[in-house]
Residue, then its C-alpha position, 0 to 999 in steps of 0.5 A: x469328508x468324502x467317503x464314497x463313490x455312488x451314483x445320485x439321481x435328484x427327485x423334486x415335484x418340479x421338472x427342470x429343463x435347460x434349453x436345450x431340452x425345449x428344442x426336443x421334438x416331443x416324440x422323440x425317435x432315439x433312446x438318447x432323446x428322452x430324458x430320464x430314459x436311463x431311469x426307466x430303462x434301470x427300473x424295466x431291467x429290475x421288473x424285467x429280472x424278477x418277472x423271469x424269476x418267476x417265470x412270468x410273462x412281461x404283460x403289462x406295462x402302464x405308462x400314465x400321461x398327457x399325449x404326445x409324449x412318444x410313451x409306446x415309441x420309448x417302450x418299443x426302443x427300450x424293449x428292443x435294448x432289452x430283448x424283450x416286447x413290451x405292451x404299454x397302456x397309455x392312460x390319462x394325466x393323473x389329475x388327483x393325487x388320489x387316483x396315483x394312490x388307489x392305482x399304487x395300491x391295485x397294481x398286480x404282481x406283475x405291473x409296473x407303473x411309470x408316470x410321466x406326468x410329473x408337474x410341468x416347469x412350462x409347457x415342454x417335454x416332461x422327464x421320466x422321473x418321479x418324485x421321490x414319494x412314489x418313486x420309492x414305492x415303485x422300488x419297494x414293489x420291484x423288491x421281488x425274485x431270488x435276490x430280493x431280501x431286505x426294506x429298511x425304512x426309518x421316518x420321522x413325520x408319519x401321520x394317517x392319510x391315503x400315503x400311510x394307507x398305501x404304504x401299508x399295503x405295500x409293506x404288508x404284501x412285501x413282508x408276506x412275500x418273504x422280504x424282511x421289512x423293518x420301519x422305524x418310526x420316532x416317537x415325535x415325529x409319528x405321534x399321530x400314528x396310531x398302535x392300531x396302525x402298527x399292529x395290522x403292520x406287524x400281524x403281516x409280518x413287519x418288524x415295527x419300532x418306536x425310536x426313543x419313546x417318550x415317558x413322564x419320568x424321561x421327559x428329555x428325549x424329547x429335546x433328541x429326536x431322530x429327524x432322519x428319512x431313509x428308506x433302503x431297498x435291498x442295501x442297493x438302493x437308497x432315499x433321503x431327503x425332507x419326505x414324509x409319509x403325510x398326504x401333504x407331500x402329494x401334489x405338486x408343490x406349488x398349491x396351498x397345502x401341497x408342499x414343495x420339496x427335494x428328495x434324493x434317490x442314490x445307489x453305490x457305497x453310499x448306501x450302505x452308509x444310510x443303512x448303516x445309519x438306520x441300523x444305528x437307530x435299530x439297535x437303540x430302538x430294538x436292541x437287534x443289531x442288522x449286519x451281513x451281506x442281506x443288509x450291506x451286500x458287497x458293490x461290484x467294482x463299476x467301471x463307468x463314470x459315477x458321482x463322488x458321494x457321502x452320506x452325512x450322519x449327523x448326531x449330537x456330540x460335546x462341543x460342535x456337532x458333525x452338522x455345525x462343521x460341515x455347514x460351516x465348511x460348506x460356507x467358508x469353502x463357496x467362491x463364486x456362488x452359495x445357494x441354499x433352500x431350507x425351510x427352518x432358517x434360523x442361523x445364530x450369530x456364529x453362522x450369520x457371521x459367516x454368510x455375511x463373510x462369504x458375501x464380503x468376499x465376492x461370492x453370491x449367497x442367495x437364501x430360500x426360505x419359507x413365506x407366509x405359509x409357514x407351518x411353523x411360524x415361530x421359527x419363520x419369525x426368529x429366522x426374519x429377526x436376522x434378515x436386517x444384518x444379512x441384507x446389510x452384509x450382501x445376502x440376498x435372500x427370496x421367500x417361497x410364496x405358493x405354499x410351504x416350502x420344506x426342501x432343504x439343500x446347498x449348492x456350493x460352486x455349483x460343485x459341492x451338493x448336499x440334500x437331506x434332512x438337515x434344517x438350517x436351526x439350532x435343533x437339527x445342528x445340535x439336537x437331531x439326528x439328521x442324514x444328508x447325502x453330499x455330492x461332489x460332482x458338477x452335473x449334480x450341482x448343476x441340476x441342484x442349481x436349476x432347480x433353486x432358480x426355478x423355485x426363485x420364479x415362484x418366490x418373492x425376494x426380500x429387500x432391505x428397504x421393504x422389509x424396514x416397512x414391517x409393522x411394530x407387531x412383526x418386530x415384535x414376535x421377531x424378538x420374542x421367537x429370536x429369544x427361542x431360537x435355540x430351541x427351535 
């Protein structure tokens, strides 16, 4: 069900671009021309906010990338828009993930940092947007001034590295700083992190918790585990998405152990509906229960057009769960076309059944999955133990093959979009607590699309009459992880 009108911007470690984006000069003269100029231009006017609140002089703006790009044109045109002059530092392309991480860390109060250099799809103009995993760094460090007053940020996979680190630092000056910051961590999930690590957190002033820890005598939580990534700043604006504080998911996710995947950046009344999921787990983990205004501050009506979105909070139930209906919707409802990414991909009969269904009906049903880079190889082999019946019945199916690929969205009709946290296994429909933003809006589905294509150029497509040339001891491990696949 749609619940909410919000705005979505889609954030992958891949620049999409359609054609017409190759015919653009690159240096662009208008503001109109550049792409993503409307994300930096709403990310200057939050810097621009807090700095005057302050009563701070807009100094010093670094913008990070290869030449010619038109990075002090853009700044001089967006400056003039806002009234303001702004003095840019164009710097080199950021070659080591390391070098973005150590620059995150140092930046002063008053800095604000824009990478352009964001992974090239060919060699064209580059969008101004940035992954997610830096890109919410950014919001946390512009949560400043009179109105900033909240971070929420729940995740599952945590483990140390130079992402933790700066995450840290970040969280730790926020938190001296005034803002009310709380991360909630599962117990699984962020078993690597150490207490060390989360009470330098809390001597800062972070609210830590450990959702559902784990004891020898309740052994069964270990089955429910809060798969959930959400990262809520001020209630106004929120993040989703496969992410994880863990070095791999720098680089640019098409080299061995930088991993590929899509993350989703929204503002609107969807927001609240993710923070409301965080507070969910807050209360069970803590037994404090966030509400007011600081928490779910009231939207003004906006009148410019915006994407129709809702978040899906999907928890385990008695019979089928809240993720077993709105996949098998999603699915039943594809007319033309059904592209889906996930990196666990194992349906079970029911929803196998259902793809072949919607193949038999004239809709084309591509799957993207992992290759061999797979970190979890038990459940790449449980899925492959389908993909005989799947290809008989007319579903194409591709596997990543640079690195692992862990993004996990569908694209219905290039209409019906959803990104999230929700693996196409038996565990996340029915054990996991997962969040997934739906979209219905065609813009956004088109992007979605580009993007599964652009990861089909990377990919290798599986045929039927190859995959009948897998040897005996592949056939083998497909059946004894298929017996599994319930646990998976």
């Amino acid at each position: 069900m749609i619940q909410a009108t919000s705005r979505a911007e889609i954030t992958t470690p891949e620049v999409i671009a359609d054609e017409s984006v190759v015919e653009l000069s690159l240096r662009p003269q208008r503001l109109a021309e550049f792409i993503g100029q409307q994300k930096v231009k709403e990310s200057l006017a939050i810097y621009i906010e807090a700095a005057r609140a302050r009563n701070e002089p807009l100094d010093h703006t670094l913008f990070y990338g290869p030449p010619g790009l038109g990075k002090t044109t853009l700044a001089e045109l967006i400056g003039r828009e806002l009234g303001v002059n702004i003095h840019t530092t164009s710097g080199p392309a950021l070659e080591k993930a390391g070098d973005l991480v150590g620059t995150l860390t140092n930046l002063r109060a008053r800095d604000i940092l824009f990478i352009d250099e964001i992974h090239r799809l060919r060699p064209i103009i580059e969008e101004f947007l940035y992954p997610a995993m830096e890109d919410y760094k950014i919001e946390i460090r512009l949560s400043d001034g009179p109105k900033a007053q909240t971070i929420t940020m729940q995740m599952y996979y945590f483990e140390p590295g130079k992402i933790a680190d700066t995450l840290s630092a970040i969280l730790r000056e926020r938190a001296r700083s005034g803002v009310s910051v709380q991360l909630l961590t599962d117990a699984f999930g962020a078993q690597k992190i150490t207490k060390g690590y989360l009470d330098t957190l809390a001597a800062a002033g972070v609210h830590t918790a450990i959702f559902r820890p784990v004891h020898w005598y309740e052994m069964q939580k270990l089955q429910n585990r809060s798969h959930i990534r959400a990262v809520i700043v001020d209630g106004r604006v929120g993040f989703t998405g496969g992410f994880g504080i863990a070095d791999k998911w720098l680089g640019n996710g098409h080299t061995k152990d930088q991993w590929r995947d899509t993350d989703v950046r929204f503002t609107g009344p969807a927001v609240s509906q993710l923070q409301a999921t965080f507070a969910d787990g807050w209360v069970e983990a803590t037994g404090t229960l966030l509400t007011g205004e600081k928490y779910f501050p009231k939207e003004p009506v906006r009148e410019e057009p915006a994407e129709t979105a809702g978040l899906l909070d999907a928890q385990p139930t008695i019979g089928s769960t809240p993720a077993e209906r709105f996949l098998a919707l999603s699915i039943a409802g594809a007319r033309k076309r059904l592209y889906i990414a996930n990196s666990y991909f194992v349906p079970n009969h029911d929803f196998k059944n259902l793809l072949i269904q919607a193949a038999h009906r004239g809709v084309d049903v591509r799957i993207l999955t992992v290759g061999p880079e797979t970190d979890v190889k038990i459940t790449r082999y449980a899925g492959r133990k389908q993909y005989d019946d799947l290809l008989k019945g007319g579903v194409r199916i591709w596997e990543f093959a640079p690195t692992m690929m862990h993004a996990k969205t569908i694209v219905a009709d290039g209409m019906w979009a959803s990104v999230g946290t929700m693996n196409f296994d038996n565990r996340s429909m029915v054990f996991n607590n997962e969040s997934n933003l739906n979209v219905l809006d065609a813009s956004t589905g088109a992007l979605l699309d580009s993007v599964f294509l652009n990861d089909l150029e990377y990919s290798k497509e599986v045929t039927r009459a190859e995959f009948a040339k897998r040897g005996l001891w592949q056939r083998l491990c497909e059946l004894g992880a298929s017996a599994m696949a319930r646990l998976l």
